[in-house]
N, C-alpha and C positions, 0 to 999 in steps of 0.2 A: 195752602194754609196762610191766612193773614201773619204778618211778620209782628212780633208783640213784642219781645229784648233784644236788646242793643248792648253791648259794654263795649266801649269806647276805649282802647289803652292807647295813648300819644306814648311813638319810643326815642330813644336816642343811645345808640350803644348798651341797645338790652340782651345780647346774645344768650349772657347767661343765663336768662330770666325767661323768657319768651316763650320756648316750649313748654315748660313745667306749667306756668301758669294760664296758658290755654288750657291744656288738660283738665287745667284743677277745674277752671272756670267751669269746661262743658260738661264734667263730671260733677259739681255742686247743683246748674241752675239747669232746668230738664229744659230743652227748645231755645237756649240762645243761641245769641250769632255775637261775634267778636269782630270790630273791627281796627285792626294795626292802623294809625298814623305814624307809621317812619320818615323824618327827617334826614333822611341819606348818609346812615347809623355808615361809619366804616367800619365794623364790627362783624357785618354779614346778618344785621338782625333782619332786614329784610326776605333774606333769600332764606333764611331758616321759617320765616312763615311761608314763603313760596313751599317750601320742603313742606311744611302740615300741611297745608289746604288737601293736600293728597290724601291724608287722614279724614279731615272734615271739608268735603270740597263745599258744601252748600249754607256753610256755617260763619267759615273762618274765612273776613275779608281784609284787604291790604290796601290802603293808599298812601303811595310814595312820592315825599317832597322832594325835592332836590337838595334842600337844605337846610340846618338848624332855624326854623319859623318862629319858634316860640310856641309854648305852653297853649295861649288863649287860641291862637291860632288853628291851630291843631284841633284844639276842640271844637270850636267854631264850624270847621271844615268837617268834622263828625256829625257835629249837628246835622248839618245841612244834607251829610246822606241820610240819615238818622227820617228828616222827615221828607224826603225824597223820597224814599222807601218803605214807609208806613211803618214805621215800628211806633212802638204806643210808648212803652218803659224805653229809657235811656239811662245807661250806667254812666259814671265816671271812672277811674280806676289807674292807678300808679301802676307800671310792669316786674316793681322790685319786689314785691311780698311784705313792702311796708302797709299793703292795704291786703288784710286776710282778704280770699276768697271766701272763706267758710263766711263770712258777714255778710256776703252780698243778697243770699235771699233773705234775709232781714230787713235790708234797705226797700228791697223791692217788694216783698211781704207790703209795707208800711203804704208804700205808694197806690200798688193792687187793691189795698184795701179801701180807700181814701181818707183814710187817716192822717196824711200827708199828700203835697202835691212834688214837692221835695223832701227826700229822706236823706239826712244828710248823715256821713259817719263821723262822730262827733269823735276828736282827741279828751275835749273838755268838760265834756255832759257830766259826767260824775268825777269830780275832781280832777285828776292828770293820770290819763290813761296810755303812758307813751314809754319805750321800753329801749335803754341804749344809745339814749340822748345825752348828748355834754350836757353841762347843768348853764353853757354861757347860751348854746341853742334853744334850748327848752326857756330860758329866761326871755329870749329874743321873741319865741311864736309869740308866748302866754300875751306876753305886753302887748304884740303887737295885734292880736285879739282882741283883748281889754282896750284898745284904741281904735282899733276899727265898728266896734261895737257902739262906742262912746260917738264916736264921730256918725255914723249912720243910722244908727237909731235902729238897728237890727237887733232881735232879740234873741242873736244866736250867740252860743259860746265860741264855736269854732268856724270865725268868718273864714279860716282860708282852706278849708276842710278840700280838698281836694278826690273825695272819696261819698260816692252819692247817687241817687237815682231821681231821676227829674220826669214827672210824665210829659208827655210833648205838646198838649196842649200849654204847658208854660214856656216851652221853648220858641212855639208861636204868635203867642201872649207877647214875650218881652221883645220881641224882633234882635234876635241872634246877628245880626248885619250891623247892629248899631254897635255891638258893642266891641272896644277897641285894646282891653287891657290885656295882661299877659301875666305869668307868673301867680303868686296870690295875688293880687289885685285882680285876676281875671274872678279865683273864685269868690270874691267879697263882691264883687259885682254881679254876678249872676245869683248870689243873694239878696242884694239889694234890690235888681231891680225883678225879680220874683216876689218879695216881699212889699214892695210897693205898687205891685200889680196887685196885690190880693189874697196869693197863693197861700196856703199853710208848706209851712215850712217845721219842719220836728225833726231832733237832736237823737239818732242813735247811737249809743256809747259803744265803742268799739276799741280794743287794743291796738296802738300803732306802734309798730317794731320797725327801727333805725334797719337799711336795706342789709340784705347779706350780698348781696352781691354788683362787683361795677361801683361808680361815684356817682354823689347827689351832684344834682342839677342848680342845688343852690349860690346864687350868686348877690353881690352886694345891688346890683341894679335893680335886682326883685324887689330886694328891700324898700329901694330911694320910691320902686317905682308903687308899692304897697301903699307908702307915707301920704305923696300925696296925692294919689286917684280917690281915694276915699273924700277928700274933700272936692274936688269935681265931681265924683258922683253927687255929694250934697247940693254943691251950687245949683246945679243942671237938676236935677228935683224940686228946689224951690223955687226955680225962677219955670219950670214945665219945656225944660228942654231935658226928660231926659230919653 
């Protein structure tokens, strides 16, 4: 049978997380396949999907970095089996439970239908949908939303939405190789340049709950590096290099 979903989780010292949210996944979306990007978790998240696959051998797949890559990277590297492999839908997805499982056939509902070519899960679609957040972090995204938006000319709320379903003709569209960003700035980019390919892109509202388990991956460099790739994505659009 043709391979149709993909959900994509990039890990890094997800042990706690890892199993539970396989389960949930294959138990919510009837025929997907999961693919681990571990970054060389010393945690043992890797070898605890070795341990599943035995559960779901034709399902649940694992590619091992040797090292902390980065975000964009990771996914990049998804991509690329993603359309290696012929799957049609491609998920994105965090391994903490800051992105419901229960949401994801909604996303891909959205896209199956062609209603969207990116379904993206929106924090900001209807006002502030986020649960567990300091009020200094929650100041920090919104802004820096409201700025990415401003600056690229995207008409989404939640440029760094990291929670989404893309069908892979637009992952072919934008050529996945070109692009270089990492952190949120990977996902403001893969907005942008689906968005100035053509694409319909649509805002699913979804509850994002602060992780229960392990530490965020957030760092100040994401930030620096958020600030100013959004204005090289600009440049390299109006001058047609992008």
């Amino acid at each position: 049978m043709k391979n149709n979903i993909l959900v994509i989780i990039p890990t890094f010292n997800e042990a706690h997380n890892i199993e539970r949210i396989v389960d949930e996944i294959f138990d919510l979306v009837d025929g997907s396949h999961i693919l681990i990007v571990d970054d060389g978790s010393p945690d043992g998240t890797a070898d605890l999907v070795k341990e599943k696959r035995r559960t779901y051998p034709n399902r649940l797949h694992l590619i091992e970095r040797e090292s902390k890559l980065g975000l964009g990277t990771a996914y990049v590297t998804g991509f690329r089996y993603a359309l290696k492999n012929g799957y049609e839908f491609v998920c994105e997805m965090d391994a903490d439970f800051s992105h419901s499982p229960e949401d994801l056939p909604k996303l891909i509902h959205k896209v199956k239908s062609g209603e969207a070519d990116v379904a993206i899960g929106s924090r900001y679609a209807r006002g502030i949908s986020i649960v567990n957040w300091p009020l200094r972090r929650l100041i920090l995204s919104y802004s820096a939303n409201i700025y990415a938006r401003l600056v690229t000319g995207v008409p989404i709320k939640d440029m760094t939405a990291g929670f989404k379903c893309i069908h892979s003709k637009v992952l072919r569209e934008i050529g996945i190789e070109r692009i270089k960003s990492n952190g949120y700035a990977f996902q403001i980019e893969i907005h942008f340049r689906a968005y100035k390919a053509g694409f319909k892109l649509n805002e699913v509202s979804i509850i994002f709950r602060e992780r229960e388990e392990g530490v965020s991956k957030m760092s100040k460099s994401i930030v620096r590096e958020a600030v100013w790739r959004v204005w090289v994505l600009r440049l390299q659009s109006m001058f047609g290099k992008l």
